[in-house]
C-alpha positions as CSV (number, residue, x, y, z in Angstrom):
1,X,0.0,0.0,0.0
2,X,1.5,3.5,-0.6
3,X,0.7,5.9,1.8
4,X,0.1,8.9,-0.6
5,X,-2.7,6.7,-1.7
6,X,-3.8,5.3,1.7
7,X,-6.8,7.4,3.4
8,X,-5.3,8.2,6.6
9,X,-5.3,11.1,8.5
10,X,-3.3,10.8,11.9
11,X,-3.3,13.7,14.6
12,X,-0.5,15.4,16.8
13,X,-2.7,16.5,19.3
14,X,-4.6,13.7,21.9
15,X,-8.6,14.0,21.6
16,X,-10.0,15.6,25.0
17,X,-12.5,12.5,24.7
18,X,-9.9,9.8,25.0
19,X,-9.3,8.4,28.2
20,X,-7.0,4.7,28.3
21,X,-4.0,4.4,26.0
22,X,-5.8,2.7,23.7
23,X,-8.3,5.3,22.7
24,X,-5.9,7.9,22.4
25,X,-3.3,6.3,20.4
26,X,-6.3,4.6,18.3
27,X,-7.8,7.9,17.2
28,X,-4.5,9.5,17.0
29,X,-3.1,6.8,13.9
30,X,-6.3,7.6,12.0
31,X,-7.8,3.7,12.9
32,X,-10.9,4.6,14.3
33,X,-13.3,7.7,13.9
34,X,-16.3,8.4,16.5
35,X,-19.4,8.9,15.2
36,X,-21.7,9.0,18.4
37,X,-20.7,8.2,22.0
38,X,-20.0,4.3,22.2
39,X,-19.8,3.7,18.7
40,X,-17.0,4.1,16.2
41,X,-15.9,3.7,12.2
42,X,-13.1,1.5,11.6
43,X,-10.6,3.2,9.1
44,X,-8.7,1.3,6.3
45,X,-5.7,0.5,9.0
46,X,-7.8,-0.3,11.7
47,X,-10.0,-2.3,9.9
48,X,-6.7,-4.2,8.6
49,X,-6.2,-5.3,12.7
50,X,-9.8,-6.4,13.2
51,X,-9.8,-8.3,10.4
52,X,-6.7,-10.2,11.0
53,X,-7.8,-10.9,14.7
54,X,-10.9,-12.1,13.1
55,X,-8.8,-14.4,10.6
56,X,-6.9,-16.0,13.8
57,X,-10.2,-16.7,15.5
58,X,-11.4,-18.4,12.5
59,X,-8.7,-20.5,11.7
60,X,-8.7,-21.6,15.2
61,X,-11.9,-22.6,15.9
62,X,-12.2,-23.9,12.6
63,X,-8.9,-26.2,13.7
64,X,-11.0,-27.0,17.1
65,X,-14.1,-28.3,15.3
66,X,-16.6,-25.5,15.4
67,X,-18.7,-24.5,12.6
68,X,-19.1,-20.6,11.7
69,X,-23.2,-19.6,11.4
70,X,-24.7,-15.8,10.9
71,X,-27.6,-15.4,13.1
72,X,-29.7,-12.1,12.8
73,X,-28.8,-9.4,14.7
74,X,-32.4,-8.0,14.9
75,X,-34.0,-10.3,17.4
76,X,-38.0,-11.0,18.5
77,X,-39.2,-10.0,22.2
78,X,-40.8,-13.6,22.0
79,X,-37.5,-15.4,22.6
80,X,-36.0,-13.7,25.2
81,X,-39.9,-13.8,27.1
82,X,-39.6,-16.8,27.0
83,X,-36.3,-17.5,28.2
84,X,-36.9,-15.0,31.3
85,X,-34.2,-12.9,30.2
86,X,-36.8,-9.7,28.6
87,X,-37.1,-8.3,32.2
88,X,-33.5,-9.4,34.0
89,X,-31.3,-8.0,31.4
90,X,-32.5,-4.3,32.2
91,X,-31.8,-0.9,30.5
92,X,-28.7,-1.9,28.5
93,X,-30.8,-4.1,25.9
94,X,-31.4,-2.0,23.0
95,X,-34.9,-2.2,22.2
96,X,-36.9,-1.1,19.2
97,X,-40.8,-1.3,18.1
98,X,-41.2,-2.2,14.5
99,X,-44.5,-0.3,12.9
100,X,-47.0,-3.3,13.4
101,X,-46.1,-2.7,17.5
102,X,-43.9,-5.5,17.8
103,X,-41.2,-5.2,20.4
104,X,-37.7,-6.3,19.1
105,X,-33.9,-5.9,20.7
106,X,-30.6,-5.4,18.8
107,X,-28.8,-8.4,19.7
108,X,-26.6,-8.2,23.0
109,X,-25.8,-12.1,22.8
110,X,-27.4,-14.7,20.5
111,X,-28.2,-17.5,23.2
112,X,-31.9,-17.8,22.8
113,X,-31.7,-17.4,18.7
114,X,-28.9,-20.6,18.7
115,X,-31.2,-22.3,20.8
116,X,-34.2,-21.4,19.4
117,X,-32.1,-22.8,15.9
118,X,-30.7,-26.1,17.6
119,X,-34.1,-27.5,19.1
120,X,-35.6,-27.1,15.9
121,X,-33.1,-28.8,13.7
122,X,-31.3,-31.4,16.3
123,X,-33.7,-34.0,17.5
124,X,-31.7,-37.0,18.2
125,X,-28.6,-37.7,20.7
126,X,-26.7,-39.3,17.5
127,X,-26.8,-35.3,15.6
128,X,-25.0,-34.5,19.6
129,X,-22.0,-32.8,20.3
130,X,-22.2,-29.6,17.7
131,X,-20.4,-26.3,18.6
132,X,-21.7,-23.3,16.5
133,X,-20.1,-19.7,16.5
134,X,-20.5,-16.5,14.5
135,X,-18.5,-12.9,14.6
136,X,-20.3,-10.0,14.0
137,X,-21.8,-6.6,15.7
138,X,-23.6,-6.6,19.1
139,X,-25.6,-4.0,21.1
140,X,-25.7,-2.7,24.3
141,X,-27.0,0.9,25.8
142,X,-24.2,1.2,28.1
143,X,-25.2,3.8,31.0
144,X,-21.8,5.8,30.0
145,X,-19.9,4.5,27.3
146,X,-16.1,5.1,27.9
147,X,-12.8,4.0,26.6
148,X,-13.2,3.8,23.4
149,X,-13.4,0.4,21.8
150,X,-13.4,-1.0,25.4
151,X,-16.7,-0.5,26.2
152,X,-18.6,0.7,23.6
153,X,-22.8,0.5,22.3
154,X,-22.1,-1.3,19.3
155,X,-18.8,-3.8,19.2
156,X,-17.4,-6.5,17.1
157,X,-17.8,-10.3,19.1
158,X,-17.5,-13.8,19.0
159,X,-20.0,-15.6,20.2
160,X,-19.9,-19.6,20.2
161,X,-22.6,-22.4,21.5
162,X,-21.9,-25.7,22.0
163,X,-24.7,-28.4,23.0
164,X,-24.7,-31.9,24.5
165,X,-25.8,-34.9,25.9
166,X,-24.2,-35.0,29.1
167,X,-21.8,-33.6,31.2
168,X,-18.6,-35.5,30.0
169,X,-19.2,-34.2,26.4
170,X,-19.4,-30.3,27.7
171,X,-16.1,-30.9,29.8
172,X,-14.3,-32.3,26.6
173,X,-16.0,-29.5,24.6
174,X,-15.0,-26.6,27.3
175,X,-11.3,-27.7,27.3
176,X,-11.3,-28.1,23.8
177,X,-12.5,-24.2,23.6
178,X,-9.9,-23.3,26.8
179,X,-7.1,-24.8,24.5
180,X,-8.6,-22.7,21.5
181,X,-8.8,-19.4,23.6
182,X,-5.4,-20.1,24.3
183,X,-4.5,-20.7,20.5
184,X,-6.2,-17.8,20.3
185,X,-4.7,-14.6,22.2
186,X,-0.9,-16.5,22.0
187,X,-1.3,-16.3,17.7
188,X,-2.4,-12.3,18.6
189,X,1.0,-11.8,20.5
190,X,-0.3,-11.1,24.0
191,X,0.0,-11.3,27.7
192,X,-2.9,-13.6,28.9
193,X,-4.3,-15.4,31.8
194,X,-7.4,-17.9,32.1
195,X,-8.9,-16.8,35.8
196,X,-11.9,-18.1,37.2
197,X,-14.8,-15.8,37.5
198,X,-18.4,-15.2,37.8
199,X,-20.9,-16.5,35.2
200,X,-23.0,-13.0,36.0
201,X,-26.5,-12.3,33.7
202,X,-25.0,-15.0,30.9
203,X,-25.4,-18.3,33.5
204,X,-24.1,-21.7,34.5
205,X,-22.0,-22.8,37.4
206,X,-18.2,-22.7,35.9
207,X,-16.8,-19.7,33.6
208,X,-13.4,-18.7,33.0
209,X,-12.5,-14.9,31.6
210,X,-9.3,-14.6,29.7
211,X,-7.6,-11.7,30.8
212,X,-4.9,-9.5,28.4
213,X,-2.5,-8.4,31.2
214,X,-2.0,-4.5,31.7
215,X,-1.5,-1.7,34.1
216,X,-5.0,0.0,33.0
217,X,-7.2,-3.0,33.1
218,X,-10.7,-2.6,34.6
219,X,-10.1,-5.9,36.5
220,X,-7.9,-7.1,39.0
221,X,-6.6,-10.3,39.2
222,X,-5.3,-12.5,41.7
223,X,-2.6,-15.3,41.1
224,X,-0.7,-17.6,42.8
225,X,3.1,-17.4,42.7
226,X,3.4,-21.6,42.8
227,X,0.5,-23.3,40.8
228,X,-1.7,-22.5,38.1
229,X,-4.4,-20.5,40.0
230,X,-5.7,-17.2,39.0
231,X,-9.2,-16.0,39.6
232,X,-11.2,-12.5,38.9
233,X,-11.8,-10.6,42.6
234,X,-15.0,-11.4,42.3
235,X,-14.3,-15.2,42.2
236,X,-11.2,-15.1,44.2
237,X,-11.1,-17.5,47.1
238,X,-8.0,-17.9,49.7
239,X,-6.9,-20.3,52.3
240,X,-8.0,-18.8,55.3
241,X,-6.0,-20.3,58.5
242,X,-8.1,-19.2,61.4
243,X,-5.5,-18.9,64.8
244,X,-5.7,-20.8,67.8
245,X,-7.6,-19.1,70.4
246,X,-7.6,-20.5,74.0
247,X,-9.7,-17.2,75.6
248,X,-12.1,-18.1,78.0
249,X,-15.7,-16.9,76.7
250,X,-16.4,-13.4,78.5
251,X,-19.8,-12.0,79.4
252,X,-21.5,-9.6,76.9
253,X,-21.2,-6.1,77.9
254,X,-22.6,-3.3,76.6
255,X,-20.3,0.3,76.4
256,X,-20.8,3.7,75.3
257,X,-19.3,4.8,72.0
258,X,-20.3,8.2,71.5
259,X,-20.5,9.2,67.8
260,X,-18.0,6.5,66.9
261,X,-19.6,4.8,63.8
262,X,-16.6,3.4,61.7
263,X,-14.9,0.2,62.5
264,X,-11.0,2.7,62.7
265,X,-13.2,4.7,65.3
266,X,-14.6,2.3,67.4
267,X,-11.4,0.2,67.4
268,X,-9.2,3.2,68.9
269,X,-11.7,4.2,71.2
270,X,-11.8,0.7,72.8
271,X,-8.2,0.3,72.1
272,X,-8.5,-2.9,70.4
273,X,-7.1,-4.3,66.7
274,X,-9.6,-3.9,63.6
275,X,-9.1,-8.1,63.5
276,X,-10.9,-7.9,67.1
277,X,-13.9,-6.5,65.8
278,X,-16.9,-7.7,63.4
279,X,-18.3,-5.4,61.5
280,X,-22.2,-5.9,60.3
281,X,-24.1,-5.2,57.2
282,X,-28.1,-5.4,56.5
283,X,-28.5,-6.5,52.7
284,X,-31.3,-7.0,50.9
285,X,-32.8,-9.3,48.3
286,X,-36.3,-9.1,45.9
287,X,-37.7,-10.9,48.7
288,X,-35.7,-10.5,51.9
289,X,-33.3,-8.5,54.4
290,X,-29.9,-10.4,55.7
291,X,-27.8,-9.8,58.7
292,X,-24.5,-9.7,56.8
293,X,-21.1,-10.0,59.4
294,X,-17.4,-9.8,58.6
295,X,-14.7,-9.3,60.3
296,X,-13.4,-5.8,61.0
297,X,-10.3,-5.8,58.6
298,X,-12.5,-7.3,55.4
299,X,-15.2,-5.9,52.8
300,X,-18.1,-7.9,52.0
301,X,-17.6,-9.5,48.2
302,X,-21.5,-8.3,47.3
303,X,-21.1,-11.3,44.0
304,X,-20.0,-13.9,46.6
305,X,-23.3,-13.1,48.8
306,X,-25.2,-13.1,45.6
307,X,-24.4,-16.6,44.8
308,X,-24.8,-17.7,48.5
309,X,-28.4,-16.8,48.3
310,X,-28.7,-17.8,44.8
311,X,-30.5,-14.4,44.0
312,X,-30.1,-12.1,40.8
313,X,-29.2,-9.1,42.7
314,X,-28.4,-8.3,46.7
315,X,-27.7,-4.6,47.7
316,X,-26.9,-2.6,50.6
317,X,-30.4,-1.2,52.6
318,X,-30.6,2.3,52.5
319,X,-30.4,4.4,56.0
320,X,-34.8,4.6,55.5
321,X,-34.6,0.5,55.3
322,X,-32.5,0.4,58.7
323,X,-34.6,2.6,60.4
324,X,-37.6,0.6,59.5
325,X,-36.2,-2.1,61.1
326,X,-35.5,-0.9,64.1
327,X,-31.7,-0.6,63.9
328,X,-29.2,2.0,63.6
329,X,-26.5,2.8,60.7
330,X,-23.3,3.0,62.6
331,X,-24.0,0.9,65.7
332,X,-25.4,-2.6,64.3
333,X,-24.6,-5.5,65.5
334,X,-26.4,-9.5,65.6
335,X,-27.7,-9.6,69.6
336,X,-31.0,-9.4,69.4
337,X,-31.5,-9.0,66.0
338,X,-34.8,-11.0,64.1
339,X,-32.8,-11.4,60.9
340,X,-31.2,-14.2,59.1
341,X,-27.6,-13.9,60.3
342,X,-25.1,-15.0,57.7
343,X,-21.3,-14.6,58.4
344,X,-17.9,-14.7,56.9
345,X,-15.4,-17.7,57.9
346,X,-13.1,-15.5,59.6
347,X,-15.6,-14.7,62.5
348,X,-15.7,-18.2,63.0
349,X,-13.0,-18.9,65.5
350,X,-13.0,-15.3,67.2
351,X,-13.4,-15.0,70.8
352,X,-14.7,-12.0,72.8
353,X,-14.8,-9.3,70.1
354,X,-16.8,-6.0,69.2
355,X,-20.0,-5.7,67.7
356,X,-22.3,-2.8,67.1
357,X,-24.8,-2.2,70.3
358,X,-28.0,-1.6,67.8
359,X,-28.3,1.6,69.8
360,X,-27.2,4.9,69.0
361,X,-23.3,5.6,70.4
362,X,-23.4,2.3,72.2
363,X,-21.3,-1.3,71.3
364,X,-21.3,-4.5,72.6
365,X,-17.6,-5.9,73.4
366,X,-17.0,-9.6,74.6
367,X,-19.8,-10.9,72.0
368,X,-19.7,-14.5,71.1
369,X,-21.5,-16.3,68.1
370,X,-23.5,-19.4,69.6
371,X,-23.8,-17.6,73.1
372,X,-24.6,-14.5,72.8
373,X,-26.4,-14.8,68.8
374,X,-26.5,-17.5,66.4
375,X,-25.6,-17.6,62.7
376,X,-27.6,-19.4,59.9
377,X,-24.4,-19.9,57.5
378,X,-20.8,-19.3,57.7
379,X,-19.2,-18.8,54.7
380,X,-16.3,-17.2,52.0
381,X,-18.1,-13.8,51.5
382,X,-15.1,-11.8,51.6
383,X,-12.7,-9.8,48.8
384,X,-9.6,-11.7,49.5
385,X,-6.3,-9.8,50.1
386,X,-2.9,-9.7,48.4
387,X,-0.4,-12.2,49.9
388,X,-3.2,-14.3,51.3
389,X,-2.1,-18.3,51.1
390,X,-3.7,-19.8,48.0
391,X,-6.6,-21.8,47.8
392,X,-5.2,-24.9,45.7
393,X,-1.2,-25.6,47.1
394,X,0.6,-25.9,50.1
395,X,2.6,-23.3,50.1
396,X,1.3,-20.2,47.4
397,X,0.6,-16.7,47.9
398,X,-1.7,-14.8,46.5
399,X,-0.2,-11.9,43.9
400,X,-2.0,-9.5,42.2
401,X,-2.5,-7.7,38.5
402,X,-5.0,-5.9,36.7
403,X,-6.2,-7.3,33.7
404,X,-8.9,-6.2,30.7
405,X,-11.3,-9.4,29.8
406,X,-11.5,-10.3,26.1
407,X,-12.8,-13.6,26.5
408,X,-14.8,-15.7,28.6
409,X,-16.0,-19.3,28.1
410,X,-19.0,-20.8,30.2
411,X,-21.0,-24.3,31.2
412,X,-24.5,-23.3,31.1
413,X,-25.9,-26.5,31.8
414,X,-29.7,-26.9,30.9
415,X,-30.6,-22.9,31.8
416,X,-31.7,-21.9,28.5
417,X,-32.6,-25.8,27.1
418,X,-35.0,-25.8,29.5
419,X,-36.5,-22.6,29.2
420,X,-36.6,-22.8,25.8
421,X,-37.2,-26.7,25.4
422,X,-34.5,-27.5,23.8
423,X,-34.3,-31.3,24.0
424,X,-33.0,-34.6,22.1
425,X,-34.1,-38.2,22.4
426,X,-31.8,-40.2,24.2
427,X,-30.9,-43.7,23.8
428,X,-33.7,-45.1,25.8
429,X,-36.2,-42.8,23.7
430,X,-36.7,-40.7,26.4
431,X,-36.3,-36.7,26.1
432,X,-34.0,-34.6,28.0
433,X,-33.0,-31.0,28.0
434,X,-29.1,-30.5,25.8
435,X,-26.4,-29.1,28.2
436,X,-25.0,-26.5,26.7
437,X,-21.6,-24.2,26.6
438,X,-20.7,-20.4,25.8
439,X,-17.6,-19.2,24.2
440,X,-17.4,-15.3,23.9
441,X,-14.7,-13.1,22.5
442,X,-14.9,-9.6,22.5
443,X,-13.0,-9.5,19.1
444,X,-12.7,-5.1,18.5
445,X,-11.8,-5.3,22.1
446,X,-8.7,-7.6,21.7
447,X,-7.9,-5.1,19.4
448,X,-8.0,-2.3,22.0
449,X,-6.4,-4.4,24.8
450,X,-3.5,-5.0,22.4
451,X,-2.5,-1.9,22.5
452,X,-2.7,-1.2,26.2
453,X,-0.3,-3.9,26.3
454,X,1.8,-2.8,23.3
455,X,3.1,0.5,23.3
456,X,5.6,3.5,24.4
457,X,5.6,7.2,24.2
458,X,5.8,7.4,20.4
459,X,2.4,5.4,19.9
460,X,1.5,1.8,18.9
461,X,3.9,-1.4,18.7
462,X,1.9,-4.0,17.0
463,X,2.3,-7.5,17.8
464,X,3.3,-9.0,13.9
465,X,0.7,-11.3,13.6
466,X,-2.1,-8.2,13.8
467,X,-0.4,-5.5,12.5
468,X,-1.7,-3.4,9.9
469,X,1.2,-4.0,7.7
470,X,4.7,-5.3,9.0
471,X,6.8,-3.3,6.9
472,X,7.2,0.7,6.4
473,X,9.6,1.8,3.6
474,X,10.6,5.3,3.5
475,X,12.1,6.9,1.9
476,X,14.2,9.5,2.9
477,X,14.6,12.3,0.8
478,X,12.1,12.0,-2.4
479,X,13.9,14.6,-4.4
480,X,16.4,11.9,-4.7
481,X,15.7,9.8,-7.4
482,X,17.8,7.1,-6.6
483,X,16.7,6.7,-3.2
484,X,12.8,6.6,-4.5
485,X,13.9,4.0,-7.4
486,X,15.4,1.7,-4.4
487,X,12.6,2.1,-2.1
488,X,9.9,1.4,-5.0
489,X,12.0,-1.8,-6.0
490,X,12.2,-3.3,-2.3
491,X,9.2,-2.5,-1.7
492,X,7.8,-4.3,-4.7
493,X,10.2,-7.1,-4.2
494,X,8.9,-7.2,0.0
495,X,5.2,-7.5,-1.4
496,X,6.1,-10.2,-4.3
497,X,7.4,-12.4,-1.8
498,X,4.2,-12.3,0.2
499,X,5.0,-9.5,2.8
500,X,2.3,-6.9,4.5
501,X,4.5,-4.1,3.1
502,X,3.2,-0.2,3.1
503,X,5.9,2.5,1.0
504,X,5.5,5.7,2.5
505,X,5.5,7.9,-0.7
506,X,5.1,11.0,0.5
507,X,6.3,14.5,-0.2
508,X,7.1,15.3,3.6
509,X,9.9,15.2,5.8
510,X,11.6,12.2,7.0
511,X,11.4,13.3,10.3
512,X,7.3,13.2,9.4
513,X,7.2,9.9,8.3
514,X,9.4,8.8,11.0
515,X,6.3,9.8,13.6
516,X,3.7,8.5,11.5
517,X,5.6,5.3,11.2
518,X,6.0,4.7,15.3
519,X,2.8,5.9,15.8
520,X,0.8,3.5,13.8
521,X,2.9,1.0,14.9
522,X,4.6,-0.6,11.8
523,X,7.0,-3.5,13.6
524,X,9.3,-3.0,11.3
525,X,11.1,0.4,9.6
526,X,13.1,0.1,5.8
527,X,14.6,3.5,5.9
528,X,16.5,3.6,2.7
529,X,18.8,6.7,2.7
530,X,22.4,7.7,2.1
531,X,23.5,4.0,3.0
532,X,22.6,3.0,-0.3
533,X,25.8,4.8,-1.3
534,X,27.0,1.7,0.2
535,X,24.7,-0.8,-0.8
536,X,22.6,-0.9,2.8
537,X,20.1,0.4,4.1
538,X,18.2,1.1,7.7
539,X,16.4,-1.7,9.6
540,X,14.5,0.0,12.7
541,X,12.8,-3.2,14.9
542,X,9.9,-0.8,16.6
543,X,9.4,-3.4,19.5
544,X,13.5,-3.4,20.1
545,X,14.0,0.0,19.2
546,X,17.4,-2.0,17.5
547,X,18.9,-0.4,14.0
548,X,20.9,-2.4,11.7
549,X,22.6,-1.2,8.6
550,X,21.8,-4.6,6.4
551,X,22.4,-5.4,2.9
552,X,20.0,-4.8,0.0
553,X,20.3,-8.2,-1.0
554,X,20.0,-9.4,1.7
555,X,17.0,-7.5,3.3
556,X,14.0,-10.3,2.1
557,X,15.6,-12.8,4.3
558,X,16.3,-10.3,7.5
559,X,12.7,-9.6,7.2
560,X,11.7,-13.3,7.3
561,X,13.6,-13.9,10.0
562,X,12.4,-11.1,12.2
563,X,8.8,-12.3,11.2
564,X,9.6,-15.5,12.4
C-alpha cells in the first residue's frame, strides 16, 4: 500500500474525549473515527487489525471443530420472554418497536436465537455434540460508554454455542474451547491469563475470563506465585487459617461509643485491633433483608453473597430500610436482631470481640456467636487480600495484577434448554434437555487491549501477527531519485514475496514519516537513505527499538527472520 494513496489522517494533538491508551493512540493513527458516544468507524488501517484478529479466530476454531453460522442481529421480544431474560437484562438491551407494534432488541448475545435454531433442527442424541459460532456486531445501551473500543454501544464479538448430551461431552467440549482461547490470544502476540470468575446475567456454574494483562485493566486479578491459579476478585477464594484461640468466653457487655460509627473509630476508642472486631451489614434481596457479618479488617464480596443466596441481585439497605427495622446505621450488630444472620469464615473462631450495640453511640464488646447470637451460615463472602495463602497448594501466595477481559467461556448446563425446550431423544427414547456451553470473545476489544499492552511514548507497537502492515519503507529524501527507485523496488520485491509491506511515498519530511511510522505501529522500519551509497540500508525493529545497517540483498531474508 503507498501511503500517498492510503486514506489516513493521523493527529498530533490527543482528543480531549480519549481516556485509556488505547483510545488515544487509536484515534490518534487515524484507525478509528467516532461517530456518536460508544460507537466508532473503523478506518482502512484499523479495519486491517480487526480483520486479521478475526482471521486467527477463525482458523482456530475452525482447527477445534466449530462451525461458523450468521444469526440475525435483529431479534424478536418472544425469545427472550420466554427465556426469562426480557425483564432481567435491564436498560442496557437496546430495544426497538417495528411499525406493526412489535417489540424487538438489537442483539446483545445470541443465546436464545442458537437455541431457538438447535431445538428445531437437532432431535436426536446421535446429531450431539455440535459447537456453532458466528463474529459479527452486538448491542448494548451502556449507562456511559467510555474508553473507546473497550466499552462501547455497538462492538465487534465472537459468540460460540456448544450443546450436549451429558456432562462429559461439555467438559471435553469446554477444554477443547480453553485450549482454542489459548491458541487464540498467543497467535495475537499477547500477555494472557485464564482466571476463574463469575458466570453473571449470561449463567451456568463454571466460567473462566481470559484476561490481556495490563496496568489499565478494569479488573484485577489474583494469582498464585506456585500453581496455576488465577481467579477474577469477584471469584477469588484464599486459604483462610483461622488462629488458635484458648480465651475463655467473656460475658456480653454493653459500652458507650459516642459518635463512633466506623470500624477505625470504634477500634481506637476501645483500644482494640480492627481483627478484634466484626463489622455488620443489612443487605437485601427481591424478597428479603440479611444480617450480613465480617470481620473488622474485610469488605463484603457483594457477588460472593449473591451466589450464596442464589438471587439475581443483593444490595446494601438504604439508612430509611434500617430505620424501619428498628436498627441504627453506625452501631449494628447480631444480639437481638430477628434477621437471618449470615457470616464470613473469619468470624468463626473469634473470641470476645466488638459488635455494634443496635443503639445509637453504644457497642457491645465480649460478644460471642453461639452464646450471645446464632448464625444461619458461615461462609467465604469476603474480597480476598494480596499475599493471602492460595486456595489450591501448600505453600502459594496470592499476587495481584490488573487485567482487561477479552474472552470468557461458560457451562450453562440446561438454563436456556429448559427454558426454551431445547431437548433430544436419548438412547432409551426418552427426552432430556441438551447441556450446553458459551464461548465469547470480544474481538474489537482484543484489538483495543493490544495496545494497552503494546506500546511506548511514540504510539502503537503492533504484535506482527495483527499488525496493519509489518513493513514501512521510507524513503528518505524524495527529491532523490535514486533513493525513491530503491525504495519502490524493495518495496515491490517485499510485497512479491508475500510480505504486508506499506511505501510511504510521501512528499514530507523524513522526520514526518518517522512519527507516522512509530505511531501506527509498523513492527518493522526500511529506511532507505544515504547507506545506499554503500549498498545498505536502515532496519528499525519498533518493538526493540534496535537499528541495523543490512544489505539490500539481503534485506528479504532479515525480514523473514524477524517475522519468524
Amino acid at each position: 500500500m503507498r501511503f500517498s494513496k492510503l486514506f489516513v489522517h493521523t493527529l498530533k494533538e490527543t482528543p480531549k474525549e480519549a481516556e485509556v491508551i488505547s483510545h488515544k493512540l487509536l484515534l490518534r493513527a487515524g484507525m478509528i473515527k467516532k461517530l456518536a458516544s460508544g460507537i466508532y468507524s473503523y478506518m482502512p488501517l484499523g479495519y486491517r487489525v480487526l480483520r486479521k484478529i478475526e482471521g486467527i479466530v477463525r482458523e482456530e476454531l475452525d482447527k477445534a471443530g466449530a462451525q461458523e453460522i450468521l444469526m440475525p442481529v435483529l431479534q424478536p421480544a418472544e425469545l427472550w420472554q420466554e427465556s426469562g431474560r426480557w425483564d432481567k437484562m435491564g436498560d442496557e438491551m437496546m430495544r426497538m418497536t417495528d411499525r406493526h407494534n412489535r417489540n424487538f432488541v438489537l442483539g446483545p448475545t445470541h443465546e436464545e436465537v442458537v437455541t431457538d435454531i438447535v431445538r428445531r433442527e437437532v432431535k436426536s442424541y446421535k446429531e450431539l455434540p455440535i459447537n456453532l459460532y458466528q463474529i459479527q456486531l452486538k448491542y448494548r445501551d451502556e449507562r456511559r460508554p467510555r474508553f473507546g473500543l473497550m466499552r462501547g454501544r455497538e462492538f465487534f464479538m465472537k459468540d460460540g454455542y456448544s450443546f450436549h448430551t451429558d456432562e462429559d461431552s461439555l467438559e471435553k467440549e469446554y477444554q477443547n474451547m480453553h485450549e482454542a482461547y489459548n491458541n487464540i490470544f498467543s497467535r495475537c502476540g499477547l500477555t494472557f491469563r485464564a482466571v476463574e470468575a463469575d458466570s453473571g446475567n449470561i449463567g451456568g456454574d463454571t466460567t473462566h475470563e481470559i484476561m490481556v494483562l495490563a496496568d489499565s485493566g478494569e479488573d484485577e486479578v489474583l494469582y498464585c506465585d506456585k500453581c496455576e491459579y488465577a481467579a477474577n476478585i469477584e471469584k477469588a477464594e484464599s486459604k483462610f487459617v483461622a488462629k488458635e484461640n484458648s480465651e475463655e468466653l467473656k460475658e456480653l457487655e454493653k459500652v458507650e461509643t459516642p459518635n463512633k460509627k466506623s470500624i477505625e473509630e470504634v477500634a481506637e476508642f476501645l483500644g482494640v485491633e480492627k481483627i478484634n472486631t466484626v463489622k455488620a451489614m443489612i443487605f437485601k434481596t427481591e424478597e428479603e433483608f440479611y444480617m450480613v457479618l465480617i470481620r473488622g479488617d474485610y469488605e463484603v464480596n457483594e457477588v460472593k453473597l449473591k451466589n450464596l443466596l442464589k438471587v439475581s441481585e443483593v444490595t446494601l439497605a438504604n439508612d430509611a430500610e434500617i430505620e424501619k427495622l428498628n436498627l441504627h446505621k453506625g452501631f449494628l450488630g447480631p444480639v437481638g436482631v430477628k434477621l437471618k444472620i449470615i457470616a464470613d469464615e473469619t468470624i468463626k473462631n473469634m473470641k470476645n470481640y466488638v459488635t455494634g450495640g443496635n443503639d445509637i453511640d453504644n457497642h457491645y464488646i465480649n460478644t460471642n456467636h453461639n452464646k450471645d447470637y446464632s448464625v444461619e451460615t458461615f461462609a467465604d463472602i469476603r474480597i480476598v487480600k494480596l499475599g493471602e495463602k492460595c486456595p489450591r497448594c501448600s505453600d502459594g501466595v496470592l499476587n495481584s495484577a490488573r487485567g482487561i477481559e477479552v474472552g470468557q467461556i461458560f457451562k450453562l448446563g440446561t438454563k436456556y434448554s429448559e427454558a426454551l425446550k431445547c431437548n433430544f431423544i436419548n438412547e432409551n427414547g426418552r427426552q432430556q434437555p441438551m447441556l450446553m456451553g458459551c464461548y465469547g470473545i470480544g474481538v474489537s476489544r482484543t484489538m483495543a487491549a493490544a495496545v494497552e499492552q503494546n506500546y511506548d511514548e511514540s504510539g502503537i507497537i503492533w504484535p506482527i501477527s495483527i499488525a496493519p502492515y509489518i513493513v514501512d519503507v521510507i524513503p528518505v529524501n524524495m527529491k532523490d531519485k535514486e533513493q525513491v527507485e530503491v525504495a519502490e523496488k524493495l518495496y515491490n520485491n517485499l510485497k512479491e514475496n508475500g510480505i504486508e509491506v506499506a511505501i510511504d511515498d510521501r512528499k514530507e519530511r523524513a522526520g514526518f514519516k518517522f512519527k507516522d511510522a512509530d505511531l501506527i505501529g509498523f513492527p518493522v522500519k526500511v529506511i532507505v537513505g544515504k547507506g545506499i551509497a554503500t549498498g545498505k540500508v536502515e532496519v528499525v525493529n519498533r518493538k526493540t527499538g534496535e537499528k541495523e545497517d543490512i544489505e539490500i540483498e539481503e534485506l528479504l531474508n532479515y525480514i523473514n527472520k524477524l517475522i519468524k
